[in-house]
Structure formats: structure tokens, C-alpha cells
VEXDREN-2710 file (C-alpha; in Angstrom, 1 decimal):
% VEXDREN-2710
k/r/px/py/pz
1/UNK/-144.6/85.9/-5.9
2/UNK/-147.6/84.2/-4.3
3/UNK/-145.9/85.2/-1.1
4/UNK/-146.1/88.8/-2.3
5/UNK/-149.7/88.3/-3.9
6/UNK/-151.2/86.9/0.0
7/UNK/-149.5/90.3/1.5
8/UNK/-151.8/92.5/-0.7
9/UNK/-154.3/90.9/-1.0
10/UNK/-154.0/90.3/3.1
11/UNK/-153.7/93.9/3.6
12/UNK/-156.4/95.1/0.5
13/UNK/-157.9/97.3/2.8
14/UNK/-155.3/99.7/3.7
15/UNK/-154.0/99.6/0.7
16/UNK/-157.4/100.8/-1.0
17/UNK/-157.6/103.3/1.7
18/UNK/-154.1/105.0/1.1
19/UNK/-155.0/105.2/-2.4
20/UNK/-158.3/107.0/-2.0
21/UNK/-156.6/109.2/0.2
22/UNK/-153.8/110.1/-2.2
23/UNK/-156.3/111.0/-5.1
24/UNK/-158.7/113.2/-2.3
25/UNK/-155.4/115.3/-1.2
26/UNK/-154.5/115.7/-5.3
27/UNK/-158.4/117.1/-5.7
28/UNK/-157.9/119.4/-3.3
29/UNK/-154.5/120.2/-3.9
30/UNK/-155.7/121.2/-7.3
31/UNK/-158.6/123.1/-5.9
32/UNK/-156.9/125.1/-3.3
33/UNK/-153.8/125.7/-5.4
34/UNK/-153.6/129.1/-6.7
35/UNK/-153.7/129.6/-10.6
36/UNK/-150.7/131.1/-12.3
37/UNK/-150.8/132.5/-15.5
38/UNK/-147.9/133.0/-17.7
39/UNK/-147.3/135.7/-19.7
40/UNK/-144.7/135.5/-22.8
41/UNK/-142.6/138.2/-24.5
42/UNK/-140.0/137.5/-27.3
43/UNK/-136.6/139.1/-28.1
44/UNK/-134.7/139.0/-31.4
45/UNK/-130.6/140.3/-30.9
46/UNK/-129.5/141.3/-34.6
47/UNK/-126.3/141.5/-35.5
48/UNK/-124.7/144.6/-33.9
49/UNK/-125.1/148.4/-34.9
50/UNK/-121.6/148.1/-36.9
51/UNK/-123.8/146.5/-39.3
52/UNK/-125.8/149.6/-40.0
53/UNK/-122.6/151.8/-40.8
54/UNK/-121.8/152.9/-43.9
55/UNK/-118.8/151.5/-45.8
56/UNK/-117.4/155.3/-45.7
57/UNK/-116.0/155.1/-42.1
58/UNK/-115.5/150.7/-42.0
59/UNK/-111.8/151.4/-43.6
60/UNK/-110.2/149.6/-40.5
61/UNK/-111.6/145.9/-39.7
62/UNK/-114.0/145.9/-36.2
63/UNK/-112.5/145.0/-33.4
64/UNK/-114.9/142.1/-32.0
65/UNK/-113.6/139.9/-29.7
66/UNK/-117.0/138.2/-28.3
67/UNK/-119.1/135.4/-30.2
68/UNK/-122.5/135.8/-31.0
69/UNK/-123.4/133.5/-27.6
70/UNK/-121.8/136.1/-25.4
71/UNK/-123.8/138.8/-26.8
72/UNK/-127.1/136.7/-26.4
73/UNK/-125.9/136.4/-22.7
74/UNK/-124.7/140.0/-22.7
75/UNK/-128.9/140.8/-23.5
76/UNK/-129.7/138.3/-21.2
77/UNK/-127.8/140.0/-17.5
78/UNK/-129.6/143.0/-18.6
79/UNK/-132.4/141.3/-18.7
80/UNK/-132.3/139.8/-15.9
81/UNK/-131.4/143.2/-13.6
82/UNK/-133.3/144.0/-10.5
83/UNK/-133.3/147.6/-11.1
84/UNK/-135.8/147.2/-14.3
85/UNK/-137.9/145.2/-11.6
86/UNK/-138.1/148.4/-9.4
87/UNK/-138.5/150.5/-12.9
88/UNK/-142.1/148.0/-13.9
89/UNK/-143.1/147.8/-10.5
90/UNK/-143.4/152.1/-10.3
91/UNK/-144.5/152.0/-13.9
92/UNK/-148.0/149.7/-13.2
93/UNK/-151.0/151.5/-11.3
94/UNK/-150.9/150.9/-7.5
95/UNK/-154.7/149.7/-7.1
96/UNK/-153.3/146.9/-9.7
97/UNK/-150.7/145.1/-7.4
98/UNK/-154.1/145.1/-4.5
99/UNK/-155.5/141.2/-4.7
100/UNK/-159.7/141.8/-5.0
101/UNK/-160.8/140.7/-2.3
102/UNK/-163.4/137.3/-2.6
103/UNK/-167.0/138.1/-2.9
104/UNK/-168.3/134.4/-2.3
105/UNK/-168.1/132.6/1.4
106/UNK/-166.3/129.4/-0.7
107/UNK/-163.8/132.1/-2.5
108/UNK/-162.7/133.6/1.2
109/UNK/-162.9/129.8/2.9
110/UNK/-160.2/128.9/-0.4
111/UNK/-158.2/131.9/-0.1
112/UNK/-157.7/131.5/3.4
113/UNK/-156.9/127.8/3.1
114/UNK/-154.0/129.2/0.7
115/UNK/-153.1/132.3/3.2
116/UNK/-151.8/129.7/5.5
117/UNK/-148.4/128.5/3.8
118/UNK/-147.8/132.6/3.5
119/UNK/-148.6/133.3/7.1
120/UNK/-146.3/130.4/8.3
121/UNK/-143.5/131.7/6.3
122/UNK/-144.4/134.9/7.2
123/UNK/-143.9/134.2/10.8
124/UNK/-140.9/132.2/10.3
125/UNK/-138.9/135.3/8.3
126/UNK/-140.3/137.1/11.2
127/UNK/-138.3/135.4/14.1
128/UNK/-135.9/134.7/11.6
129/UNK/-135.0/138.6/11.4
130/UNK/-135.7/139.3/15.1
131/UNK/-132.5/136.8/15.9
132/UNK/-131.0/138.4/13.0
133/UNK/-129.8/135.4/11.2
134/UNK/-132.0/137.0/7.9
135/UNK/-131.6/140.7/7.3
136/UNK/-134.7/143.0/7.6
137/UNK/-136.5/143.8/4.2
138/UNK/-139.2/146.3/3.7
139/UNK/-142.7/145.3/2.3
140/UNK/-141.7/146.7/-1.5
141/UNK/-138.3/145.1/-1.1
142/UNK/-139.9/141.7/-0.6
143/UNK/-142.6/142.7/-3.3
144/UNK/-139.6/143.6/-6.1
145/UNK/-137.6/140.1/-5.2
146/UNK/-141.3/137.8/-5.4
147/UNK/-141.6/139.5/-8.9
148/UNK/-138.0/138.8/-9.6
149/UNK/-138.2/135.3/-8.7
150/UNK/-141.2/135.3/-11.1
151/UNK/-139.2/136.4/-14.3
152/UNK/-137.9/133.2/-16.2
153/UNK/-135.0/134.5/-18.9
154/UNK/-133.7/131.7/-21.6
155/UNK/-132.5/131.7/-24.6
156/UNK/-134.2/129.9/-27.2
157/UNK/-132.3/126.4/-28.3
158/UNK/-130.2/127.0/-31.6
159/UNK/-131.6/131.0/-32.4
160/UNK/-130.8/134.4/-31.1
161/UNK/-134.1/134.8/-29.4
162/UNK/-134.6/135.2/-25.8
163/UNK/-138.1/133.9/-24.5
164/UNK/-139.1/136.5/-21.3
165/UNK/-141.6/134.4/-18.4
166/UNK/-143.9/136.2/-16.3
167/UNK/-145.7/134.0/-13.9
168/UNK/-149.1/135.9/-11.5
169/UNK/-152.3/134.7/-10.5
170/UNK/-153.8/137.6/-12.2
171/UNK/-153.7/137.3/-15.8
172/UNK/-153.7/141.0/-16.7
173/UNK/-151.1/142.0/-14.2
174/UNK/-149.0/139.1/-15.6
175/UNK/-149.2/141.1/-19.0
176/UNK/-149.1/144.2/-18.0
177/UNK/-145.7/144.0/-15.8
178/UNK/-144.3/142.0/-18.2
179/UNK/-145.2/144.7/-20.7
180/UNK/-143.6/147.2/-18.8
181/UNK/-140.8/145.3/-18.1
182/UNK/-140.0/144.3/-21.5
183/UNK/-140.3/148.2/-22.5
184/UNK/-137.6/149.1/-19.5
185/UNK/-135.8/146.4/-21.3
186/UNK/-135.6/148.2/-24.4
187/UNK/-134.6/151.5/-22.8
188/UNK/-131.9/150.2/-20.8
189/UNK/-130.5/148.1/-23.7
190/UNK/-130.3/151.6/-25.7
191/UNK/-128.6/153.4/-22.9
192/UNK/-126.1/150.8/-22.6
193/UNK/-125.6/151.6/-27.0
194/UNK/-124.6/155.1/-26.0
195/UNK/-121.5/156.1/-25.4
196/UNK/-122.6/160.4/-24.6
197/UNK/-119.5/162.8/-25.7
198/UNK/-117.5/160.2/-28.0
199/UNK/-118.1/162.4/-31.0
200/UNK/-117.0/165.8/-29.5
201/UNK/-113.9/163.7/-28.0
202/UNK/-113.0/162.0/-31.3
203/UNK/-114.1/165.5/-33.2
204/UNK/-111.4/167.1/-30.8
205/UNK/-109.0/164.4/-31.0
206/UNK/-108.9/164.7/-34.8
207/UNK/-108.6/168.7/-34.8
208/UNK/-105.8/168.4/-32.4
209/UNK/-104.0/165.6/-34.7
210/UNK/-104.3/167.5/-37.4
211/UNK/-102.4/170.7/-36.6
212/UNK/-99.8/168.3/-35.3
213/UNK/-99.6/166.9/-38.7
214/UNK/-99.8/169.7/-40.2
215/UNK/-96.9/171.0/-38.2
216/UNK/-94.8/168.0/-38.6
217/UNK/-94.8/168.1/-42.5
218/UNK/-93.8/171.3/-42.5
219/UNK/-91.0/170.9/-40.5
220/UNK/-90.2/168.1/-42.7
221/UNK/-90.3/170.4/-46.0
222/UNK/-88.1/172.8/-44.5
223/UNK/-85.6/170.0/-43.3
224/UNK/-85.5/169.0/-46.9
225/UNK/-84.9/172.3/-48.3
226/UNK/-82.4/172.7/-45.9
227/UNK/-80.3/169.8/-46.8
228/UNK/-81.5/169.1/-50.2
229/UNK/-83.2/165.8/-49.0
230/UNK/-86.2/165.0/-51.3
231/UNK/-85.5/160.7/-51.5
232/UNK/-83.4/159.2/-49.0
233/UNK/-82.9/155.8/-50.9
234/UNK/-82.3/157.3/-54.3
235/UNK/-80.4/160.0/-53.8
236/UNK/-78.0/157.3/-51.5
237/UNK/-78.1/155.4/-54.4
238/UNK/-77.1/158.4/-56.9
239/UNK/-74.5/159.8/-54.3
240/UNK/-73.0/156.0/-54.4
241/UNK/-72.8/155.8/-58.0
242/UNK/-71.0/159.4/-58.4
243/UNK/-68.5/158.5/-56.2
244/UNK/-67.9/155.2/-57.6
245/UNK/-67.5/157.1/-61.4
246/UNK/-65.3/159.9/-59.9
247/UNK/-62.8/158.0/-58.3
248/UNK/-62.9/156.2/-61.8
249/UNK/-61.9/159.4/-63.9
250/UNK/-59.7/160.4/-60.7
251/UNK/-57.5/157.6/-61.6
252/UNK/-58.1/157.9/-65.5
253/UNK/-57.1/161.8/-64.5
254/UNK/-53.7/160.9/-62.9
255/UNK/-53.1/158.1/-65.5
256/UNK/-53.2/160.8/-68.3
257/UNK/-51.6/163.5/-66.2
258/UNK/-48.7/161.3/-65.4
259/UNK/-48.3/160.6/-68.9
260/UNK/-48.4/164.0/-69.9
261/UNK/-46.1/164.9/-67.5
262/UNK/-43.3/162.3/-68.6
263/UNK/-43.8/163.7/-72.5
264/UNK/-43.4/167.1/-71.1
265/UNK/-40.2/166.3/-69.6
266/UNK/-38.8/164.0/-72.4
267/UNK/-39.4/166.9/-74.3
268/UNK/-37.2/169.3/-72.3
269/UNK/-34.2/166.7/-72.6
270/UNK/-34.7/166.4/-76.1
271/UNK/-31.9/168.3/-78.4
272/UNK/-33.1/171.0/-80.8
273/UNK/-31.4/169.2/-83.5
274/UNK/-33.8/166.2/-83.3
275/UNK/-36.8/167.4/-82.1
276/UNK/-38.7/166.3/-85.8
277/UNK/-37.7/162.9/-85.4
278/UNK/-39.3/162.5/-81.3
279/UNK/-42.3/164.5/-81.4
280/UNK/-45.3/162.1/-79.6
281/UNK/-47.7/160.8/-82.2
282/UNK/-50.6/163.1/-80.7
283/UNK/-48.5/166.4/-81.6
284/UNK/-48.5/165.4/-85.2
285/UNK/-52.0/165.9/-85.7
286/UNK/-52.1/169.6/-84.3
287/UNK/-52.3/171.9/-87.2
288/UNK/-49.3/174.2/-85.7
289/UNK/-46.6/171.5/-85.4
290/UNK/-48.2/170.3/-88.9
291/UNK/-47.1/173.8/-90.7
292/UNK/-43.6/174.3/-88.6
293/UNK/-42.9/170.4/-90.0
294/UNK/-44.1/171.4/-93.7
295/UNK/-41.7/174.3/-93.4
296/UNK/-39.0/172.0/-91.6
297/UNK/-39.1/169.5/-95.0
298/UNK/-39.2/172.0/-97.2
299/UNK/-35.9/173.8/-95.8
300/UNK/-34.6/170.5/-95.6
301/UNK/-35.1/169.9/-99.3
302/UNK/-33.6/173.0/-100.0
303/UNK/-30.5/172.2/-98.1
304/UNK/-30.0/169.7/-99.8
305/UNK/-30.1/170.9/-103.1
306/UNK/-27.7/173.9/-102.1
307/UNK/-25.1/171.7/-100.3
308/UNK/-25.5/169.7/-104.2
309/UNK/-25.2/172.8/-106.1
310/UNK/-23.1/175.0/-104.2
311/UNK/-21.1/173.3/-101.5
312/UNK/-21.3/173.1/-97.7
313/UNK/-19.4/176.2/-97.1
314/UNK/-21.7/178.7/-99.3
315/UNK/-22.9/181.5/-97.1
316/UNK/-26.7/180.5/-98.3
317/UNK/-26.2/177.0/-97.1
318/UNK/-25.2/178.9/-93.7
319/UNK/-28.4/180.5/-93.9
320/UNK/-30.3/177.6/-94.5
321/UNK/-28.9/175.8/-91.6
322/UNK/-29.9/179.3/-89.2
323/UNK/-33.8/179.2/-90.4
324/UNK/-33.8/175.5/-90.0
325/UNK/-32.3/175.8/-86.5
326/UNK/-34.6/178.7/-85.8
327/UNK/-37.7/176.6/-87.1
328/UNK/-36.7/173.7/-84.8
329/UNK/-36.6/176.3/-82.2
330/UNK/-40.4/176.8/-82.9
331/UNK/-41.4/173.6/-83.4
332/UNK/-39.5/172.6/-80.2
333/UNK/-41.1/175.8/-78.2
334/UNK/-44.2/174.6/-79.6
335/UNK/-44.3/171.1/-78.7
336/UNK/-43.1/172.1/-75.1
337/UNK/-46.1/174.7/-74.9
338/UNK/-48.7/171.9/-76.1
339/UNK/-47.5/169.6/-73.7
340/UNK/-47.6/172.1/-71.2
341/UNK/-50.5/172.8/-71.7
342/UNK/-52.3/169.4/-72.0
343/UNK/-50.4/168.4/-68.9
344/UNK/-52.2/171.7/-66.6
345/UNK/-55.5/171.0/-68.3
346/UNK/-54.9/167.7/-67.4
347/UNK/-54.2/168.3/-63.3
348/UNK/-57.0/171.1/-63.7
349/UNK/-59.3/168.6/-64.5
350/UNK/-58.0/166.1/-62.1
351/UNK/-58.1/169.1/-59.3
352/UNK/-61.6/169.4/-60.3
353/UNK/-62.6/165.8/-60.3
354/UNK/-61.2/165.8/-56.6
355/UNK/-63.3/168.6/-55.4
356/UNK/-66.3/166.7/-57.3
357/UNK/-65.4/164.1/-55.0
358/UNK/-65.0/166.0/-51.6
359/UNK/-68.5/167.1/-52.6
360/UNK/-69.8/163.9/-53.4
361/UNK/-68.3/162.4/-49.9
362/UNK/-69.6/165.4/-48.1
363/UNK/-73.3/164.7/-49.7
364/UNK/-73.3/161.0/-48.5
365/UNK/-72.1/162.2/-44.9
366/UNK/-75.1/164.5/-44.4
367/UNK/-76.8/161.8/-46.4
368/UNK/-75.5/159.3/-43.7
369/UNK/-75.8/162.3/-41.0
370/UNK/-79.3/163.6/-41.7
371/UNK/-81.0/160.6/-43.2
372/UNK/-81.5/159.3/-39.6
373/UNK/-83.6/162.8/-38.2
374/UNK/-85.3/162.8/-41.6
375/UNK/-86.4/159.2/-41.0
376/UNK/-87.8/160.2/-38.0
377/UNK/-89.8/163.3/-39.2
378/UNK/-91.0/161.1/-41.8
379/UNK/-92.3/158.7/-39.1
380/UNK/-93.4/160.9/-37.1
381/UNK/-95.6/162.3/-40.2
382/UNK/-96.8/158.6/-41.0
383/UNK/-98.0/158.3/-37.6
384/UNK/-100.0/161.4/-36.9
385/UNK/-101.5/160.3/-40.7
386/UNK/-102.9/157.4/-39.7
387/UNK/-104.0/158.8/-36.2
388/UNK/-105.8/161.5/-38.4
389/UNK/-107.4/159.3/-40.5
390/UNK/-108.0/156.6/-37.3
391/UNK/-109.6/159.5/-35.7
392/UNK/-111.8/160.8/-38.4
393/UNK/-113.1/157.3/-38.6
394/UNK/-114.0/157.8/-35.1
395/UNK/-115.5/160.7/-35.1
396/UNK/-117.7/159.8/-38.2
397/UNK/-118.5/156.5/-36.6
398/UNK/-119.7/158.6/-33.4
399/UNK/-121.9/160.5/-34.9
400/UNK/-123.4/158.1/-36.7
401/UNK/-123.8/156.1/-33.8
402/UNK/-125.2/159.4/-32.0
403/UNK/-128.2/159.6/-34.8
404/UNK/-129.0/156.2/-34.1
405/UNK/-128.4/156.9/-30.1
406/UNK/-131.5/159.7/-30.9
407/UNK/-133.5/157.2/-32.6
408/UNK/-133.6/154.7/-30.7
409/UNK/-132.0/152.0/-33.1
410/UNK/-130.2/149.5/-31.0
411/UNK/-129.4/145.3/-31.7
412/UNK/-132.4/144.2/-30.1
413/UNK/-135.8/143.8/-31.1
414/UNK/-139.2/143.0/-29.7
415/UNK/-140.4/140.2/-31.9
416/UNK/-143.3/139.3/-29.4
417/UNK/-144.7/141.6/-27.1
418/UNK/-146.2/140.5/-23.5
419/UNK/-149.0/138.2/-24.4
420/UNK/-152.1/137.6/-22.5
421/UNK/-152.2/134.6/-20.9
422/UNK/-155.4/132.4/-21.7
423/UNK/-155.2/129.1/-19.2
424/UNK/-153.5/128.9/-16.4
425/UNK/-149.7/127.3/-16.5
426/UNK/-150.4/125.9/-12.6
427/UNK/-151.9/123.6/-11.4
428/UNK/-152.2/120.6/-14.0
429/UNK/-155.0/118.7/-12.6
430/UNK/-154.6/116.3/-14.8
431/UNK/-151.1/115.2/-14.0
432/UNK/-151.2/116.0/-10.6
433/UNK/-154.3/113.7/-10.4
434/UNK/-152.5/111.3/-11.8
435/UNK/-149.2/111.3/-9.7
436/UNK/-151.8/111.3/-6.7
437/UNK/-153.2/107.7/-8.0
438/UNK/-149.9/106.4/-8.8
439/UNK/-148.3/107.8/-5.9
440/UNK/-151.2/106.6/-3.7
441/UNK/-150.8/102.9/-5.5
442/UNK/-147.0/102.8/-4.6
443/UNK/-147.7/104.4/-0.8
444/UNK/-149.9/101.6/-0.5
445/UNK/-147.9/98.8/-1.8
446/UNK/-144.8/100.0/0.2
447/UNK/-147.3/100.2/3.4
448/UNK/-148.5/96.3/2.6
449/UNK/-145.1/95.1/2.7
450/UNK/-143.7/97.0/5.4
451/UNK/-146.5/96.2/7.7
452/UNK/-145.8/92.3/6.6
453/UNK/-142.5/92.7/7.5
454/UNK/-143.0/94.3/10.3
455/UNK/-145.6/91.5/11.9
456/UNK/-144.8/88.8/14.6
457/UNK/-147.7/86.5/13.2
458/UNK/-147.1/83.0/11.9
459/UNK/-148.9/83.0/9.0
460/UNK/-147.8/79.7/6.6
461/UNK/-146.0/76.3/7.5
462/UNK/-142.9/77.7/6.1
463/UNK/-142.7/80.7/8.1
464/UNK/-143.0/78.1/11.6
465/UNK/-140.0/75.8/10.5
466/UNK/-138.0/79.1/10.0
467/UNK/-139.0/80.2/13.2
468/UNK/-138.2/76.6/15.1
469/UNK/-134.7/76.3/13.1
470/UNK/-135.9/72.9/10.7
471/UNK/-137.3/70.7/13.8
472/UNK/-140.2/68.5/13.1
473/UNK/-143.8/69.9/13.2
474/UNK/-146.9/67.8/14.2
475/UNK/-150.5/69.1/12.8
476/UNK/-153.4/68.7/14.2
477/UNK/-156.9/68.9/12.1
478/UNK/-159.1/71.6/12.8
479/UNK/-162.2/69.3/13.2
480/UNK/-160.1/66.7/15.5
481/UNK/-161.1/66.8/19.6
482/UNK/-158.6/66.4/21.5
483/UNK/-158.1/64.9/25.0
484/UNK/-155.8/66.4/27.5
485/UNK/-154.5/62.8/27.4
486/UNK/-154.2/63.3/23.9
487/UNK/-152.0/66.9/24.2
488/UNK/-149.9/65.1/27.3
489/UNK/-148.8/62.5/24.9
490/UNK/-148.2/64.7/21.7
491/UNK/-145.8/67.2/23.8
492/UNK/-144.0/63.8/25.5
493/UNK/-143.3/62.6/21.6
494/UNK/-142.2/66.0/20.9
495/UNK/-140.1/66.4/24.1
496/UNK/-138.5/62.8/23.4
497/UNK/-137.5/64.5/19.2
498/UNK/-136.1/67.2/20.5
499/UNK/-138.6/69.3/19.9
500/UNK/-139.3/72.7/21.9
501/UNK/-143.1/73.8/22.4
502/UNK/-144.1/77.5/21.9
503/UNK/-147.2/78.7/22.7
END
């Protein structure tokens, strides 16, 4: 440390001299640097014009697939085109982009100190583009990229403003560029809102759907009428049923008609003599057979009483025995003709029940056949439905969107207009004064040490045994004469130690 102390204070002079010299280039600096003025504009981006529709025409959900960042971004690569440059630019008055010239001999001695750095890279673009390793831009081309390199677009930390920069030397062409600028801004960002023609294309779109619907739902009425389709499912359902509770009575049907049948032809076999006695149970309740049997019992009766009173050989007895054999004739005849006739009413009905079901089976064919096309008429109406309906959504959200197209209501807003700026942004004396004293203060330190370093002088009694490797060193007083006698013998001592002599 003490080591590092003697340096500076050893080399005080310099280092004082670096330092001064540092804080006279930083008053310059700040004297011949141009000032730049900053002018500041503010954007708000809302929530997007889908806000601003009416619940009428929002019956299918919006399909948004960016995040609120990516539309701040969105706002900000229009902001940050070149061609709204080149739109400002034209927009400002021409004598406004002319510097004034300096009236004073200081101002024109300053502005043609700060000329300089623009004449050297002047010159350097200019051989630059005559070897053509840089290609050649026109005066308003270089003009339009300086003013783009001038624009500063950010977004504002945790909002959905976008702070707009403007730097100039000239305060009011600072403002008024950024004012035009931020006013191409707005007009771009509502062109890029319009979409021209969507509502005649939607409007168009819908009209052609709906004759297509209209079309298809009539061809679907007729299909119906012509096959008697008005539900698929339930009449499949009903058609299922009937043929389940026909072939029920079908076999019910043949059950009865079989049993008919084998009464009917019992029946035949049966002698005349005995029909009373085998007569089915059902045949005794019909009111016919009912009378003939009265008149059967009652001849019977009478028989009986003759064959008492008169004998079995009386001619009346004879003539009993004929009516009773002619009334079992008509009860017999009778019998046969009701089970006749319950047996054909019987397969009549059964012939019927069969046709019922060769209907019914017919019915679930075309059913089975024709449920298939109506299916797909019925699709084919569900679809152009909700086509209609998607397009009429459309078309009412086009021209919606083209009223707000006319008046210019878009998803940004101009919170802040271009401001004027009222101090310069560049230089900051302060700090640059400043960074010139402590940058002077370190130069000059760094110079000290180096220039220590960098020096063959012998300067302390440690530095002399480094340099003669640890061998012995003899000192002589300042204020002590001495002989050549005297230097003979000190370099013989040292000669006889080992010691080498330097001058």
C-alpha cells in the first residue's frame, strides 16, 4: 500500500494533468454536443372491436387465438413501419426539415465543430458506395431512415400502452413529426380494421344458402309424402311393435282356426242319433241350437210317455221317432253350419292378419330402405341451417363492422398526443461532467501505475536486492567523502562476497 501511495504521489503531476484534461474534453463535449429534444405520444389498445357488437349477432363464441401481448405487438409492427415515416415526412412543411442557419460567429464556429463527425461519415458512405460494398441511397432515403432510427416504440411495463419517442434538435419539428406520425398511425391502424366487400360477400353467401335450404326442405317434404316418413325413430318403433302383436294374433289366429277346424270335422263323424249328447260347449249358448234342443227334450218327453201309454209299435210313436230324427237333422245341420262358419271367419281373419303383416314387413323395409336417403336430406337440411344462420351472423357482423369502418372506431386510442418537449433529453452535463472527473481520476491512476511499471529506475532498497538476486548490499552515506582508495577497497570486499558491481 505505501508502495502504491509513493507511485501517486511520485507521479501527482500527471495524474492531476489527465484529470483536468478529462473534465475540459466533458465541458466541451457538453458544449459542442447538439441538443436533442424528445417528443412523447401515448397509445391505449382496448379490447378489440368484438367488444362493441351487439349481443344480436355474438350467438357463436369468437374465434381469438392471440393474447392480449400479441395484439400489443401487433400495434406495435405497425407502428414501427417505414412507410408511415415516408407518409409524416410529406405531411410536414418543407422549409421545416431546413436547419436555420447560425446568426452569431460562436453559433457557426459550434456548428461547424459538430459538422465534422457528419462530413467524415459522409465521406466514408461515399467511398463506401463507389466500391459498392454499401448500396447507393438517395438524399430523402437517407433523410426517412435518420428519422426512423429516431422513433423509439415500447410498450409500457404491465399496461396496454405503447409510449411513441421522437428525438430532433428542433423542439417543434420533434412535435410536429411525431404528431403527424402518430395521426398516420391512427389511419393505418383503421385500414388494417377493414376488411372492404365482407358484407356484400357474406350478404351473398346467405341469399345463396338460403334458396339452397329452401330447396332442400322441400325436397324433404315431398320425400316424406311420398313414403309416409314424418319420424324415422317412432314410426321404426311403431312398425316394430305391430309386427311383434301381429305375429302374436297370427298364432292366436291359427291356434283357434285349428281348433275350429278339428270341431268341424268331429262334427261330420258324429252319428245323427247322438248329435245332442257331443255338441261343443260354445254351441250351447247359441240361441238356434238352444230352441232345436228345447224341441229335442220335449219330443223326447213325449216319446216317452207314448212308448208308456201306447207301446213301441203305435204308428204315433213312429212319428215321434221321424220328427225327432228330422230335428236331429237340424240341429246336426246346424251345428255343422256354425262350425263352418266360425272356422272361415276364423282363417278370414287369420288371412287378414297375414296381409297386416306383409304390410307391416313392407313398411319397416322402406323404413329400413328409405330411412337412410331421408337421413341424409335431413342432414343436408341441418347443415345449410346452420350455414344460414353462420352466415347471417356474418353479414350482420360486417356491417356492423362497416359503420364502425366509416367512423373511424378502431382498438386503439390516442391517450397522449405528441407533446412539446421542454429541456433537452441530450446532453446531461451533469453526468457527463461527472463520468469525465471520474473517468479522468481512473485514466490517471491507471497512467501512474503503468508508467511505474514500466520504469527501469531503482527507486527503494528492496527493489536493488530483487534486482541483484539476495546478494549483500554495502551503503554508503550521502555526506561521507570517499577516496579512490576507499572505492578500490569497497569493490575488492565485494569482489571477495561474491558480489557483482553495476553501475
Amino acid at each position: 500500500m505505501r508502495t502504491l501511495l509513493e507511485a501517486l504521489f511520485k507521479r501527482r503531476t500527471e495524474i492531476r494533468n489527465i484529470f483536468v484534461l478529462s473534465l475540459l474534453v466533458a465541458i466541451i463535449g457538453n458544449y459542442i454536443a447538439t441538443p436533442q429534444y424528445e417528443s412523447e405520444g401515448k397509445v391505449l389498445v382496448k379490447v378489440g372491436r368484438e367488444a362493441s357488437l351487439p349481443p344480436t349477432v355474438m350467438t357463436q363464441p369468437l374465434n381469438v387465438y392471440f393474447t392480449r401481448a400479441d395484439q400489443v405487438n401487433t400495434q406495435i409492427q405497425i407502428l414501427e413501419s417505414r412507410d408511415m415515416v415516408e407518409k409524416a415526412l410529406a405531411a410536414l412543411p418543407p422549409d421545416l426539415l431546413n436547419r436555420p442557419k447560425p446568426e452569431t460567429m460562436i453559433g457557426w464556429i459550434v456548428e461547424s465543430i459538430r459538422s465534422v463527425p457528419k462530413l467524415i461519415v459522409g465521406a466514408g458512405r461515399f467511398v463506401l458506395e463507389t466500391l459498392q460494398l454499401i448500396p447507393t441511397l438517395s438524399a430523402e432515403q437517407r433523410q426517412v431512415l435518420d428519422f426512423q432510427k429516431r422513433i423509439e416504440v415500447r410498450r409500457v411495463k404491465e399496461s396496454e400502452v405503447i409510449r411513441v419517442t421522437f428525438t430532433d434538435p428542433d423542439p417543434r419539428l420533434a412535435r410536429l413529426f411525431l404528431d403527424a406520425y402518430m395521426a398516420e398511425y391512427l389511419q393505418a391502424s383503421s385500414l388494417a380494421m377493414e376488411n372492404p366487400g365482407s358484407f356484400s360477400f357474406f350478404t351473398a353467401q346467405r341469399t345463396g344458402v338460403q334458396q339452397e335450404l329452401q330447396q332442400a326442405q322441400q325436397k324433404l317434404i315431398d320425400f316424406r309424402k311420398e313414403w309416409n316418413i314424418y319420424d324415422l325413430g317412432i314410426q321404426k318403433d311403431k312398425t316394430v311393435q305391430a309386427l311383434s302383436r301381429i305375429s302374436n294374433d297370427i298364432i292366436t289366429a291359427e291356434l283357434d282356426l285349428s281348433a275350429a277346424t278339428g270341431k268341424f270335422k268331429e262334427m261330420e263323424k258324429t252319428p245323427l242319433a247322438n248329435v245332442e249328447n257331443v255338441l261343443p260347449v260354445e254351441l250351447r249358448e247359441d240361441q238356434s241350437v238352444v230352441e232345436l234342443l228345447k224341441n229335442l227334450v220335449l219330443l223326447k218327453v213325449r216319446h216317452s210317455q207314448m212308448i208308456q201309454s201306447l207301446g213301441g209299435g203305435h204308428p204315433s210313436v213312429a212319428a215321434i221317432d221321424g220328427e225327432m230324427a228330422s230335428l236331429r237333422g237340424s240341429l246336426y245341420r246346424e251345428a255343422l253350419g256354425i262350425l263352418k262358419s266360425k272356422a272361415n271367419t276364423l282363417e278370414r281373419n287369420l288371412n287378414s292378419l297375414k296381409e297386416q303383416l306383409a304390410n307391416v314387413s313392407r313398411t319397416a323395409q322402406i323404413l329400413d330402405a328409405k330411412g337412410i336417403e331421408m337421413k341424409e336430406y335431413e342432414d343436408q337440411v341441418q347443415l345449410l341451417t346452420k350455414t344460414f344462420y353462420t352466415y347471417s351472423d356474418k353479414s350482420e357482423t360486417s356491417r356492423i363492422n362497416s359503420v364502425m369502418d366509416k367512423e373511424r372506431i378502431g382498438s386503439v386510442t390516442l391517450v397522449q398526443p405528441a407533446s412539446e418537449p421542454l429541456r433537452p433529453v441530450s446532453p446531461k452535463r451533469l453526468l457527463n461532467l461527472l463520468l469525465g472527473a471520474v473517468l479522468g481520476l481512473i485514466l490517471g491512476v491507471a497512467y501512474a501505475l503503468g508508467a511505474e511499471q514500466l520504469s527501469g529506475t531503482v527507486n527503494n532498497v528492496d527493489d536493488l536486492r530483487v534486482l541483484l538476486q539476495g546478494a549483500p548490499v554495502v551503503f554508503v552515506p550521502q555526506d561521507t567523502v570517499m577516496t579512490p582508495e576507499d572505492a578500490d577497497s569497497v569493490l575488492r570486499n565485494m569482489h571477495l562476497f561474491g558480489t557483482k558491481s553495476s553501475t
